[in-house]
C-alpha positions as a Markdown table, in Angstrom:
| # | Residue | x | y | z |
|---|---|---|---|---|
| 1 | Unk | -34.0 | -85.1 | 75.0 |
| 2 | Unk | -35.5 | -83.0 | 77.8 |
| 3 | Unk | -36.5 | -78.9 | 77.0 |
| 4 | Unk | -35.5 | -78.1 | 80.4 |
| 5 | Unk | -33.4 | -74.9 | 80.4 |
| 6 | Unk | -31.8 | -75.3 | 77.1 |
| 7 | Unk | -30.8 | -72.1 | 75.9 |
| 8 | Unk | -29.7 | -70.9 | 72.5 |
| 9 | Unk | -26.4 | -72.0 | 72.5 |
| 10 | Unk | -26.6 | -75.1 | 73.2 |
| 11 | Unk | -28.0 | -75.9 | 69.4 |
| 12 | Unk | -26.1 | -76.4 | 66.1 |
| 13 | Unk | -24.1 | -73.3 | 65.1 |
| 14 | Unk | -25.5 | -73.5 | 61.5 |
| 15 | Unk | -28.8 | -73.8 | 62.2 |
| 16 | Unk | -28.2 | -70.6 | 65.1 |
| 17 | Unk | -26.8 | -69.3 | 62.1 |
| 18 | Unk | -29.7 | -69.5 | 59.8 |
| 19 | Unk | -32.6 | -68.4 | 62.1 |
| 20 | Unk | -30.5 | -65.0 | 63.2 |
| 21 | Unk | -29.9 | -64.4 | 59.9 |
| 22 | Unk | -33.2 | -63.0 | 59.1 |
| 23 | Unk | -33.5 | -60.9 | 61.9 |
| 24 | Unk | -31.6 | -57.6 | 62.3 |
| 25 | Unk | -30.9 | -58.2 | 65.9 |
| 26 | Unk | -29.4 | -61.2 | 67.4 |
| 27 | Unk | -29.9 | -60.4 | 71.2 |
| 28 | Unk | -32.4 | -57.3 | 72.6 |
| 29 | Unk | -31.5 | -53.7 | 71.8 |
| 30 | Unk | -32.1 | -50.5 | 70.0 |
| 31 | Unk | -31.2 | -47.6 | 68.3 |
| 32 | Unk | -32.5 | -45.4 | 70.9 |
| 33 | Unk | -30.6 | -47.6 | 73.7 |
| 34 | Unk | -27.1 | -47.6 | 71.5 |
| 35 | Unk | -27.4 | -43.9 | 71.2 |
| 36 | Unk | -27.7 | -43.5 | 74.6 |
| 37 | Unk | -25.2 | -45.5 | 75.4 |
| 38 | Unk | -22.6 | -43.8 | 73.2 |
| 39 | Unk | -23.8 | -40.1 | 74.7 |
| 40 | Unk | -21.7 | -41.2 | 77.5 |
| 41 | Unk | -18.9 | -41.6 | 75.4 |
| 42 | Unk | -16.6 | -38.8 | 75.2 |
| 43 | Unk | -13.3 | -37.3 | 73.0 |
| 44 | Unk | -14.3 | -39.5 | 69.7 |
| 45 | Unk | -13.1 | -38.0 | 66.0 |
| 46 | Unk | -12.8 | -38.9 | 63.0 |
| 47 | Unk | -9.4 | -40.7 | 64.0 |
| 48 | Unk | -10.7 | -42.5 | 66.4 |
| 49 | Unk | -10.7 | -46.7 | 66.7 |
| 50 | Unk | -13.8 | -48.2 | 67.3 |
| 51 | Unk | -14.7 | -52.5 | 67.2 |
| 52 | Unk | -17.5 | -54.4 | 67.9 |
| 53 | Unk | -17.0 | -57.4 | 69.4 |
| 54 | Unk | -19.8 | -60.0 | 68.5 |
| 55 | Unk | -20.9 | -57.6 | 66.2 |
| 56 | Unk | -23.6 | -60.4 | 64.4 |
| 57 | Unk | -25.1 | -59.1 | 61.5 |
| 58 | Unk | -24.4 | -55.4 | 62.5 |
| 59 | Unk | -27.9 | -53.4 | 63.6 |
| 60 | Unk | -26.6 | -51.5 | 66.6 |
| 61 | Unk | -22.6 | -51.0 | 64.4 |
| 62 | Unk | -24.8 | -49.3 | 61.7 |
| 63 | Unk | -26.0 | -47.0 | 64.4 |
| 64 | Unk | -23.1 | -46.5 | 65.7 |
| 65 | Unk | -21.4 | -45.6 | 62.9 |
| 66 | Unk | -24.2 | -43.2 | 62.0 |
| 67 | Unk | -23.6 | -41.6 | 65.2 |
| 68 | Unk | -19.5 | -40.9 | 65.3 |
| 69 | Unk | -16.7 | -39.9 | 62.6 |
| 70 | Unk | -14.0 | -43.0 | 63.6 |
| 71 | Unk | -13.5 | -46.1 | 61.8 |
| 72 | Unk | -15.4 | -49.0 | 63.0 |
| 73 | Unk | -14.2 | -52.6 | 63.0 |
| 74 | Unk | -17.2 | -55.5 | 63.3 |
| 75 | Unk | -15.6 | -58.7 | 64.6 |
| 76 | Unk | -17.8 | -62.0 | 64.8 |
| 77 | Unk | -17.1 | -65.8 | 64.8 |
| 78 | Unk | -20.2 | -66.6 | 62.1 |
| 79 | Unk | -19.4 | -65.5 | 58.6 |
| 80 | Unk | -22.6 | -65.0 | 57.5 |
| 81 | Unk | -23.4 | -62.7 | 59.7 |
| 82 | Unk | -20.6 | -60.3 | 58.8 |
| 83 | Unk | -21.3 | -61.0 | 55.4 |
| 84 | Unk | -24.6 | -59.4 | 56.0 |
| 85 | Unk | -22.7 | -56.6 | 57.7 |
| 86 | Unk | -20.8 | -55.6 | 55.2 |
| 87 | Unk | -23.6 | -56.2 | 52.7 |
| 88 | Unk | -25.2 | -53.7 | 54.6 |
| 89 | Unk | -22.6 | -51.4 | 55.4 |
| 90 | Unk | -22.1 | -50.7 | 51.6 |
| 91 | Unk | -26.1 | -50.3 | 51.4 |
| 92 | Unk | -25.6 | -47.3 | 53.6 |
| 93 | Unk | -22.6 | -46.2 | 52.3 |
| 94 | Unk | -20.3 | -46.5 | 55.4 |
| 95 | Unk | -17.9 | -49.2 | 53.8 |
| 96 | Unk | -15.1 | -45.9 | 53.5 |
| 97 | Unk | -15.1 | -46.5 | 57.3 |
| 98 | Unk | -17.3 | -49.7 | 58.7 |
| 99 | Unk | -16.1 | -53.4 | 58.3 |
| 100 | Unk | -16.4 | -56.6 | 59.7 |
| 101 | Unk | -14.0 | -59.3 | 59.9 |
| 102 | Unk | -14.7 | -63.0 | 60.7 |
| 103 | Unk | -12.8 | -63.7 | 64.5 |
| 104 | Unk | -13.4 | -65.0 | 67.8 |
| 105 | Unk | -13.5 | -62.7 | 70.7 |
| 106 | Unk | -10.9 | -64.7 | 72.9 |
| 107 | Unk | -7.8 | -63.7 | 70.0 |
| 108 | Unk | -8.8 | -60.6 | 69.0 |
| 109 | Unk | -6.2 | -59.1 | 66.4 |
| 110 | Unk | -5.5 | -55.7 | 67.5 |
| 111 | Unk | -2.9 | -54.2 | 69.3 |
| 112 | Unk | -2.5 | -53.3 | 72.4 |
| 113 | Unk | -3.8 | -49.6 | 73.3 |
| 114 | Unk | -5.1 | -49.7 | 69.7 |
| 115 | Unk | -8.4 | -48.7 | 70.7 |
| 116 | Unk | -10.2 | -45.8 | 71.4 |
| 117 | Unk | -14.1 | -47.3 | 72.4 |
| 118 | Unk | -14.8 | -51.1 | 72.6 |
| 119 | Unk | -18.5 | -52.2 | 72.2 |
| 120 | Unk | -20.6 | -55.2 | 72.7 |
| 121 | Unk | -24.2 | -55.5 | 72.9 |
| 122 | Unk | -25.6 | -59.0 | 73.8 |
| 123 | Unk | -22.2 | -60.9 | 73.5 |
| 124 | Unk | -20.0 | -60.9 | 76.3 |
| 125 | Unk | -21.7 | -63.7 | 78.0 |
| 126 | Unk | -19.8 | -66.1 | 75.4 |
| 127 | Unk | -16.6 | -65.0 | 77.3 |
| 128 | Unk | -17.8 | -64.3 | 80.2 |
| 129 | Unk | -18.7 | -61.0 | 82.0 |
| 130 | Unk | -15.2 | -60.6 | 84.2 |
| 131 | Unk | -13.0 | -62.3 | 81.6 |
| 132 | Unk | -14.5 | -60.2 | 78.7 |
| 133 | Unk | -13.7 | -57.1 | 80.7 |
| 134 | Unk | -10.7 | -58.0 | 81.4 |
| 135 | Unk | -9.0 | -59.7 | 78.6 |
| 136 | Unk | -10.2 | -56.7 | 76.2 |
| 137 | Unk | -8.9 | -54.0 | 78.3 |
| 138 | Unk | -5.0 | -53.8 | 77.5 |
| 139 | Unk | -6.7 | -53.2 | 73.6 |
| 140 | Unk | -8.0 | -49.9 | 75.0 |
| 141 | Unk | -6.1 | -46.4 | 75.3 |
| 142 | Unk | -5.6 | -44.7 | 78.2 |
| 143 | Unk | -8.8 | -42.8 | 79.1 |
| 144 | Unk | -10.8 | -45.5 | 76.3 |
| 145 | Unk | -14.4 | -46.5 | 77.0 |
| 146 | Unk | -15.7 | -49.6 | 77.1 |
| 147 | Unk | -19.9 | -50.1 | 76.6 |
| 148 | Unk | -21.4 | -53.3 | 76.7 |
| 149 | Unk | -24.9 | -55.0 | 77.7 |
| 150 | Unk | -25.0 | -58.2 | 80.2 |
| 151 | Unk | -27.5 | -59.9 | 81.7 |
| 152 | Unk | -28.7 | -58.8 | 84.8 |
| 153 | Unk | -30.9 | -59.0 | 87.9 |
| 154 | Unk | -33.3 | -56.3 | 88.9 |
| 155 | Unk | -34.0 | -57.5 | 92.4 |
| 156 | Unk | -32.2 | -59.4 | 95.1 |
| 157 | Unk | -34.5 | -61.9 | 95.5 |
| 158 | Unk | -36.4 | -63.4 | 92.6 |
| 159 | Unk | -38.8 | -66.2 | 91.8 |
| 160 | Unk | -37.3 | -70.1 | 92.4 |
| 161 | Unk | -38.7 | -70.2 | 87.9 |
| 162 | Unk | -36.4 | -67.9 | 86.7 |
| 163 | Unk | -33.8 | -67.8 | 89.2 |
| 164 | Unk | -32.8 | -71.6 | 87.9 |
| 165 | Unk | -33.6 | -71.1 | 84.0 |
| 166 | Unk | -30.9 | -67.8 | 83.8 |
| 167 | Unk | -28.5 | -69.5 | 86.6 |
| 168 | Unk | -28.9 | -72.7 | 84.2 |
| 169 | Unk | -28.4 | -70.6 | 81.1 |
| 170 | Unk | -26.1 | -68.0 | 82.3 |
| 171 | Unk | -24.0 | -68.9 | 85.4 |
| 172 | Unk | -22.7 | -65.1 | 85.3 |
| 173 | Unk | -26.0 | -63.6 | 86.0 |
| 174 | Unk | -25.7 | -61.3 | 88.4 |
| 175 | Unk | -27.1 | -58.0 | 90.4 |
| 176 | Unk | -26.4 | -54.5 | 88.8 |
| 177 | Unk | -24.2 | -53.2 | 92.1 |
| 178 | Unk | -22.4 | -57.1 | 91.9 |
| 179 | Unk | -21.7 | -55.8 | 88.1 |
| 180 | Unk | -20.4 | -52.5 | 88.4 |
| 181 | Unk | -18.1 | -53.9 | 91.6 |
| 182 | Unk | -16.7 | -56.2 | 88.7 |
| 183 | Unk | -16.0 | -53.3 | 86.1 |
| 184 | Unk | -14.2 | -51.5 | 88.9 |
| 185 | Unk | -12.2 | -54.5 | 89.8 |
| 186 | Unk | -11.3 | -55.0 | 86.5 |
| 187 | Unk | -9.5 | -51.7 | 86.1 |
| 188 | Unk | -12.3 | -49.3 | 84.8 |
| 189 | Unk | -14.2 | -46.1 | 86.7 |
| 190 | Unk | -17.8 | -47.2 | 86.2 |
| 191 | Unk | -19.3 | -44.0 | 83.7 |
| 192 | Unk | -23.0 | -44.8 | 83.4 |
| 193 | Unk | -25.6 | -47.7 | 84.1 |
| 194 | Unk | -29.1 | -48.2 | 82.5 |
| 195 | Unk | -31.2 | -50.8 | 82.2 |
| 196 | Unk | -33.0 | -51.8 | 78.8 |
| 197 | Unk | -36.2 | -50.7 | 78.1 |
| 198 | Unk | -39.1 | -53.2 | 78.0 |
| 199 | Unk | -39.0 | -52.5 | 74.3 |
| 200 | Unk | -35.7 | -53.6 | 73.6 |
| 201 | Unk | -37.0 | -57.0 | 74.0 |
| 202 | Unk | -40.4 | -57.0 | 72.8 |
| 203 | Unk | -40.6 | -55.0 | 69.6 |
| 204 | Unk | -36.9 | -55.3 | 68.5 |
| 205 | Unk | -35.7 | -58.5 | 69.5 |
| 206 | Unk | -38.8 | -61.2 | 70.1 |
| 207 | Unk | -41.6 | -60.1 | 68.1 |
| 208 | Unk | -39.5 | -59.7 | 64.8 |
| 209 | Unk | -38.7 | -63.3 | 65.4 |
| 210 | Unk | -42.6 | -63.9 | 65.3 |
| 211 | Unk | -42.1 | -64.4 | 61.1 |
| 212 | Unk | -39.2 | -66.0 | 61.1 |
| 213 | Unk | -40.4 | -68.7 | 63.1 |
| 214 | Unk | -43.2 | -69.7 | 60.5 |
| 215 | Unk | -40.6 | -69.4 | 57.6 |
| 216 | Unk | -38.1 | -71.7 | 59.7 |
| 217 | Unk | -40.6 | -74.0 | 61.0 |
| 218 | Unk | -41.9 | -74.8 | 57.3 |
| 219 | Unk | -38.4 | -75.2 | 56.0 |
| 220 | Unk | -37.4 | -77.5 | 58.6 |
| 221 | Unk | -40.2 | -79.2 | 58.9 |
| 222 | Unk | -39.8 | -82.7 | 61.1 |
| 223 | Unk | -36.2 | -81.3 | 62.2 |
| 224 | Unk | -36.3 | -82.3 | 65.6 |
| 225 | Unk | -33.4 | -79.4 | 66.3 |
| 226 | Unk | -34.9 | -76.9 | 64.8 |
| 227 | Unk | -37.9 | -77.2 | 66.0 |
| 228 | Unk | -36.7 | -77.6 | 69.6 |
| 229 | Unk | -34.6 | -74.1 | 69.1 |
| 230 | Unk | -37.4 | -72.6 | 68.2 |
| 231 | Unk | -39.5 | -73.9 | 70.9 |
| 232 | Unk | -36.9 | -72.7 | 73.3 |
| 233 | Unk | -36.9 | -69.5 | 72.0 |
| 234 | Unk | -41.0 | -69.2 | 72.7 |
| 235 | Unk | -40.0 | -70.1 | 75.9 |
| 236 | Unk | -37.6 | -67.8 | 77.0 |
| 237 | Unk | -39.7 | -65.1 | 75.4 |
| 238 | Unk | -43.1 | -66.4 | 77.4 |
| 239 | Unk | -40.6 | -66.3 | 80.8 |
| 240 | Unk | -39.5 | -62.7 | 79.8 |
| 241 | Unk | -43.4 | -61.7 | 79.3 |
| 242 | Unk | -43.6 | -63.2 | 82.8 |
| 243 | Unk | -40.6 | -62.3 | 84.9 |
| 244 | Unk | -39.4 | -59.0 | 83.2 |
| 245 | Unk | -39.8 | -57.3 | 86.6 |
| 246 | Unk | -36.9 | -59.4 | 88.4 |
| 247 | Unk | -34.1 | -59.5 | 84.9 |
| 248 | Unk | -32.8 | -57.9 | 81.7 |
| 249 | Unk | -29.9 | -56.2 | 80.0 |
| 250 | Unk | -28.0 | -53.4 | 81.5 |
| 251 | Unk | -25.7 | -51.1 | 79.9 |
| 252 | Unk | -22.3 | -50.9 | 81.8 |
| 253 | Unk | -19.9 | -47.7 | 80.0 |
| 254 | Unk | -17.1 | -47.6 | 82.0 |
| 255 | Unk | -13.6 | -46.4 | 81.0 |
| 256 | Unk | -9.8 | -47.0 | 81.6 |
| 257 | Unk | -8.3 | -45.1 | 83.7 |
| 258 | Unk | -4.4 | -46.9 | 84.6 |
């Protein structure tokens, strides 16, 4: 078995699973980037619907729910991460109004024009960019926002190196104006754009993998598959340290307008 451009998801679920687990963030973000994000978000209350869509185990939902009055629905396909979510939504005492559910995000269970705001941070690539946009849309109200984070190029041109690895890993990759030309297209006025700080990366999303590496690495000793995920995931980390310049996550709030 080669290492070339093999990317998270191409490893066993469980074993995913396990090594997310013990991290509070399962793709880059942070609470600075999710508050920002939602300050582009108008007309919330109390009444308002809110879901997460590949929620994991919940750090950017606890924000958000720290940060508006609705009620906020987690969904995610791995049950123990919402297990950890709702762990850790009673643990904060938002459990009145914050829960997460066990579903896949291509048969979600709400209604249509249920929703007031849908979010996903470092998940829509499982559906895909265009079809996430536009499958989740007829959920959303009239005049409902839509925030979520994608992979995305900085430049348009961009070392042969990571131009391969992300179109290996991620055939949606594309250019931030390519993006927003797919929002609109899918039926939303583009609201806001910005790009994830360098932090968002580094401090919350690679280096507090650092320790869970070692504790993973003991436990599965001589596991060829875990030992391969977490080489992968040094690599993709040492590529970021590299080529940050040319690629990262961009925030896309857009909202329905027909």
């Amino acid at each position: 078995m080669s290492h070339d451009n093999k990317t998270i998801h191409d490893f066993d679920f469980n074993l995913i699973c396990e090594y997310f687990s013990s991290v509070d963030r399962q793709g880059p973000g942070s609470p600075e980037a999710t508050v920002k994000a939602l300050s582009f978000v108008k007309n919330l209350s109390h009444k308002s619907k809110i879901v997460d869509i590949g929620c994991g185990t919940g750090g950017q939902t606890m924000v958000l729910a720290q940060n508006t009055l609705g009620r906020i629905t987690g969904i995610d396909l791995f049950p123990p991460f919402v297990d950890r979510f709702n762990a850790d939504a009673t643990k904060l005492k938002l459990n009145n109004r914050v829960n997460g559910i066990v579903g896949s995000m291509d048969d979600l269970p709400f209604r249509n024009k249920e929703l007031d705001l849908i979010w996903s941070e470092g998940a829509i690539y499982h559906i895909g960019f265009e079809r996430g946009l536009r499958e989740w849309r007829k959920f959303l109200k009239l005049g409902g926002y839509i925030a979520v984070t994608d992979l995305s190029w900085f430049t348009e041109q961009r070392p042969n190196e990571i131009h391969e690895f992300w179109l290996d890993a991620y055939p949606e990759i594309d250019t931030i104006p390519n993006k927003i030309a797919q929002v609109k297209n899918a039926g939303y006025l583009p609201i806001a754009t910005f790009n994830l700080p360098e932090d968002c990366w580094t401090k919350h999303f690679y280096e507090p993998q650092i320790s869970a590496q070692e504790i993973y690495l003991r436990k599965y000793a001589g596991n060829r598959i875990a030992e391969e995920l977490v080489f992968n995931q040094r690599r993709e980390r040492a590529l970021y340290t590299k080529y940050k310049a040319y690629y990262g996550y961009t925030f896309y709030i857009a909202k329905k307008i027909k």
